[in-house]
N, C-alpha and C positions, 0 to 999 in steps of 0.2 A: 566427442567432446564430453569432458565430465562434468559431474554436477558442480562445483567448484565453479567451471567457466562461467557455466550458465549462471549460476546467480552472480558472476563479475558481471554482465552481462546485464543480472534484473536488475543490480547496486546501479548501474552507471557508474561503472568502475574501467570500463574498457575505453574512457575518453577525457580529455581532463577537463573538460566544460561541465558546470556546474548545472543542476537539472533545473530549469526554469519554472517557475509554478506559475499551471495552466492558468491563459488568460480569457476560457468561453463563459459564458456566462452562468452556465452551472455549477460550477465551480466557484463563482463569486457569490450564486444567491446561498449556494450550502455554507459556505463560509460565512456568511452574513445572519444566515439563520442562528448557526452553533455558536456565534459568539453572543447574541438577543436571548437565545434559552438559556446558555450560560451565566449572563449577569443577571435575569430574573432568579433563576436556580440559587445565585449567592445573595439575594435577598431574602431569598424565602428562608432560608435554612442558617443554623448556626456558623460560625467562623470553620469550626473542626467536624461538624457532617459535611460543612460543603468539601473540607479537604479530603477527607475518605471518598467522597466521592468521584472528584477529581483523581487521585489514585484509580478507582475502579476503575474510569476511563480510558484513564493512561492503558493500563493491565492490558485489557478489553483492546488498545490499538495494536500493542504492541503483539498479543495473540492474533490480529488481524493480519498484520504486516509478515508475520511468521506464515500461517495459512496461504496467504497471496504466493511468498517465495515458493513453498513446495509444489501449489497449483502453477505457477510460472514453469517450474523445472521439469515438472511434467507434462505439462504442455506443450514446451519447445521440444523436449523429449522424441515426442508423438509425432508432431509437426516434424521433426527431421526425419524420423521411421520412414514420415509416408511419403515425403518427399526423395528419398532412398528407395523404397521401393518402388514407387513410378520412373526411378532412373533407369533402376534395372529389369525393368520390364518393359523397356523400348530397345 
């Protein structure tokens, strides 16, 4: 499998159902928190620091979301290795 698949694979590209966003409750308190700091944030600070800000954010996920995919591809990577070599070593 190449890298390619695999991150069709991290996309939720291999199904044509739409990814649901998580319904646990950690997920609603983080969500609930970042949008409370967010709108104190656009109080505290000018119209145009809060949008640089906003920007660095952004930047900052989207370096995130990049990180995740190579750690994903390598890790299923891995996870196939050894799941391969436990096959052939029965």
């Amino acid at each position: 499998m190449n890298s390619k698949s695999i991150l069709a694979l991290y996309n939720g590209e291999y199904t044509c159902i739409e990814k649901p966003i998580p319904k646990d409750s950690k997920y609603a308190k983080t969500l609930s928190k970042c949008t409370n700091l967010q709108e104190k944030l656009a109080q505290l600070v000018d119209k145009e620091t809060f949008a640089l800000i906003d920007k660095t954010l952004e930047c900052q996920s989207e370096l995130s979301a990049i990180e995740m995919e190579e750690v994903f591809v390598e890790g299923f990577s891995l996870a196939i290795s050894l799941v391969l070599e436990a096959i052939s070593n029965k």
